[in-house]
C-alpha positions, -999 to +999 in steps of 0.1 A: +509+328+341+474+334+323+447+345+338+406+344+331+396+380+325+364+365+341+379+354+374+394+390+379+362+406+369+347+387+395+373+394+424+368+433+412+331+432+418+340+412+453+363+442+466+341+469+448+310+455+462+327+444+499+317+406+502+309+378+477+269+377+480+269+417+471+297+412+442+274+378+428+246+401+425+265+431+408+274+405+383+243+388+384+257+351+390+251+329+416+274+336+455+284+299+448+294+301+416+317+334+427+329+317+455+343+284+430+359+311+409+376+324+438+387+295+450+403+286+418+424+311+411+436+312+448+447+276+438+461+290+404+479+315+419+489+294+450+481+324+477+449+339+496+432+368+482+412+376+512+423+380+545+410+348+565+382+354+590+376+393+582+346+408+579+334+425+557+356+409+533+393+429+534+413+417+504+451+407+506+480+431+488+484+406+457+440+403+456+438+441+461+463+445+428+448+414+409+413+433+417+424+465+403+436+445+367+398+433+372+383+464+379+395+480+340+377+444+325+345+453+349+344+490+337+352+481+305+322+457+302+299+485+320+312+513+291+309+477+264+272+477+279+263+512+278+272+519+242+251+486+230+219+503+252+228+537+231+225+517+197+194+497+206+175+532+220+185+544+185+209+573+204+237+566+189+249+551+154+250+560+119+226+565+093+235+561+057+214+585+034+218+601+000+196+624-024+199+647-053+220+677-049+197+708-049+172+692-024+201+676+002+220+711+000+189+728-002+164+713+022+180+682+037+210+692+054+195+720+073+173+693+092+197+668+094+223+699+116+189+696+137+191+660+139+223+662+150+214+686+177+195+665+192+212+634+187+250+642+189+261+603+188+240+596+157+266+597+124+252+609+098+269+591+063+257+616+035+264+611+000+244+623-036+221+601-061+198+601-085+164+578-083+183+548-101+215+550-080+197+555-051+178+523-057+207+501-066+226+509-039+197+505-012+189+473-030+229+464-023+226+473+015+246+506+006+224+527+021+197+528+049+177+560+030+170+580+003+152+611+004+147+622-034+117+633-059+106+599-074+072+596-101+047+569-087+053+533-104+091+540-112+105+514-083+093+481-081+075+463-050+113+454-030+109+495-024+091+515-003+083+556-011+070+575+019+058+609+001+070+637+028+064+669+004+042+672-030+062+683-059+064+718-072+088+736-090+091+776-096+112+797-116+139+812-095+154+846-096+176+872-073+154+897-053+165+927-069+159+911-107+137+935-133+107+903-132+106+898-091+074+912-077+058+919-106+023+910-109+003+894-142+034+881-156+032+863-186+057+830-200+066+855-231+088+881-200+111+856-195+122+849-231+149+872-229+166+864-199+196+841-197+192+807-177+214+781-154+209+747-163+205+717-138+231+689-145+216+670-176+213+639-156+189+655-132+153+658-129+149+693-130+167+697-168+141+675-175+117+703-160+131+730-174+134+716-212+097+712-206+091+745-197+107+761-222+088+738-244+053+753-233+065+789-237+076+778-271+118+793-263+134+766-286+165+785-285+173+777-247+198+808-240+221+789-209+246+811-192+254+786-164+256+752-161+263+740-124+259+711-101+260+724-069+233+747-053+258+769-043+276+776-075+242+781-091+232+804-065+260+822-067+253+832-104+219+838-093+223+868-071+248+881-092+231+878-124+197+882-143+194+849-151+166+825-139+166+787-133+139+765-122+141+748-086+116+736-064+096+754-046+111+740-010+142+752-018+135+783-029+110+793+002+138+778+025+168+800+009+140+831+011+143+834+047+182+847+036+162+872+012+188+865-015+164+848-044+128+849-049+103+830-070+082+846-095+041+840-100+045+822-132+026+790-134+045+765-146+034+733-140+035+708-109+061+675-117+048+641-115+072+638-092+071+639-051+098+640-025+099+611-001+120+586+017+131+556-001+136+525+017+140+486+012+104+471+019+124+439+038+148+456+053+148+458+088+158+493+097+183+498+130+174+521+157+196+554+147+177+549+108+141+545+129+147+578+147+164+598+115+138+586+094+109+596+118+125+633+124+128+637+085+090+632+086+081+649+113+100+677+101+085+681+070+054+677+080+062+711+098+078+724+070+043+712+045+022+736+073+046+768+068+049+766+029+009+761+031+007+791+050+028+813+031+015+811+005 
């Protein structure tokens, strides 16, 4: 014999609630309506399920067992009902986001384990891109973000860029290194020291072929090519060489006292860091609230790099 998950549901409220009018307004449906429900599968079933002329309400052995098969599909739609109010407050969910290496291992994931402290249901889908990756796979529906350095005019008007931090890059170096905290130094000091080389792919080879260009070091001595922030930081501390990075990364690493940057001008990029987004898209709750602590973050994070320096 079937049964309609919605007839049990409503004998579960019945007995949970202790007469018809209180378990139609649990459910919010009519006591009429309940009462035809009940009254049909009484007839389905061929028995009573409450005790005639009892009040309140005292169910019969087989209504009391049917109710408890009812009561899993009531507390299942309560949990059902509870998770969709977590997604719509933006609680819960998961946020798809990706960004170049140095800034998401650098920068990024640090605020997105804070995130995450304060919003432990909120999944946080991370993977690496470039600026035309990135865009491609937004465009697709890939992903809800991108938070990487991107040069004004280079995305078309399906995007949007929200600038969260102007660009600047340093040259990088251990603490302990022969050049860190010296004053007045000049391009020419660092011609002799070895340097690690982004990926070629990435934005920052770009910045460091041009800097070796305006010191005029045609002969670009790499020791170390590396992807990862890690593996280049590794041969950072344990070496003399330099590399270039941005300056976010460095003054968030400096707090370890591992690297340092040194007072050579070199030259802002064109480029900005921001969050890139679909202009049409129509971002959940979870991508709202990540995307709004991202900024609020950095803004934070603008006001200590101005005042450090």
């Amino acid at each position: 014999m079937k049964f309609d998950p919605r007839h049990l549901e409503i004998l579960a409220a019945i007995v949970e609630a202790g007469g018809l009018t209180e378990g139609a307004a649990m459910l919010g449906k009519s006591q009429p309506s309940v009462s035809r429900s009940i009254a049909f599968l009484e007839s389905r079933i061929g028995q009573r399920l409450f005790e005639p002329k009892r009040r309140p309400l005292r169910p019969t052995a087989i209504g009391l067992s049917l109710a408890q098969e009812g009561k899993k599909i009531l507390e299942a739609g309560r949990a059902a009902s509870t998770i969709a109010d977590t997604f719509a407050r933006g609680v819960a969910g998961a946020v798809r986001v990706a960004g170049t290496p140095i800034f998401m291992d650098g920068v990024i994931s640090g605020v997105i384990a804070e995130f995450q402290g304060n919003y432990p249901n909120i999944r946080i889908d991370q993977s690496y891109a470039y600026a035309d990756e990135a865009l491609e796979k937004i465009a697709q529906d890939l992903l809800d973000l991108a938070i990487l350095p991107m040069r004004p005019g280079t995305y078309s008007d399906d995007f949007a860029f929200h600038q969260i931090l102007p660009g600047r890059n340093v040259i990088a170096c251990r603490t302990g290194h022969p050049l860190a905290g010296q004053a007045d130094l000049k391009s020419r000091d660092v011609e002799s020291y070895p340097w690690i080389a982004p990926p070629a792919n990435s934005p920052l080879f770009s910045d460091l072929r041009a800097l070796l260009d305006r010191i005029d070091q045609r002969e670009m001595k790499i020791g170390f090519t590396g992807g990862s922030l890690s593996a280049v930081l590794n041969v950072l501390v344990g070496s003399d060489s330099l590399t270039v990075l941005p300056f976010s990364v460095v003054f968030m690493l400096q707090r370890q006292n591992r690297i340092a940057a040194l007072p050579i001008e070199i030259g802002d990029p064109e480029r900005n860091l921001g969050i890139l987004t679909r202009r049409s898209a129509n971002p959940h709750m979870a991508a709202r609230r990540f995307t709004d602590f991202i900024t609020s973050r950095f803004d934070t994070i603008q006001r200590e790099i101005a005042a450090a320096v």
